[in-house]
Steps between C-alpha positions, in 0.01 A plus 500: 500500500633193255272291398582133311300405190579194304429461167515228249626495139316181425700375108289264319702227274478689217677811680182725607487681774165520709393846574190644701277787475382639816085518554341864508450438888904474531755704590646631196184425277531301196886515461673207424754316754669147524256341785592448851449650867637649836698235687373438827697475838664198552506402145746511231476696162479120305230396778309782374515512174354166486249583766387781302462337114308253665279713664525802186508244192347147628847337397831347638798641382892396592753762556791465328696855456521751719554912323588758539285701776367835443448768751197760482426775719109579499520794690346340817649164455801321315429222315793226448376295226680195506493349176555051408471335169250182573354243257109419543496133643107467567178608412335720271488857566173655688527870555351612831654861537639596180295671145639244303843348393718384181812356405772712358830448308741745675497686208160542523523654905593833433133586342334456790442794738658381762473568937809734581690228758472273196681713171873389668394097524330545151837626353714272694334244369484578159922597526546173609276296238654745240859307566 
């Protein structure tokens, strides 16, 4: 069974990246992942995303790329993590799931110990602000 996630790759001004780390009573405990959720029936992966910061983070964000997606098999379940740049529009962030969070330069993203469905995005990402 497939199952959707989107995730956002929220870039301050300055070029950081926003990443999360996932709370002790998560899947994947205390690895780090770019934030996001499953997308629901009916809605699209954008819808989503912007459902889930909300919801995750306390914030509005805007979409404005969409990446490269990444495909991870789990064993029971596949996870399609589909992947957009956004820019933070609103609000200061409130953690209500995750351990914690920090802004990264991509350089910096690669130290992290990352969730699996996340390593591809991570280098993607970095490739691409490499350029």
């Amino acid at each position: 069974m497939m199952i959707d996630v989107s995730c956002a790759l929220i870039i301050s001004q300055n070029g950081q990246v926003l990443v999360a780390q996932r709370s002790l009573s998560m899947h994947l405990p205390l690895k780090w992942e770019f934030p996001g959720g499953k997308v629901e029936p009916g809605e699209t992966a954008e819808e989503c995303l912007i459902r889930e910061i909300r919801e995750e983070l306390g914030v509005e964000i805007r979409v404005t790329k969409k990446m490269q997606p990444s495909v991870y098999d789990q064993g029971k379940q596949v996870i399609r993590l589909l992947p957009f740049q956004c820019k933070l529009i609103a609000g200061e962030i409130r953690l209500t799931e995750h351990a914690a969070f920090q802004w990264l330069l991509p350089a910096g993203l690669n130290k992290l110990d990352w969730a699996e469905a996340d390593i591809p995005i991570v280098q993607n990402f970095m490739d691409e602000m490499m350029l």
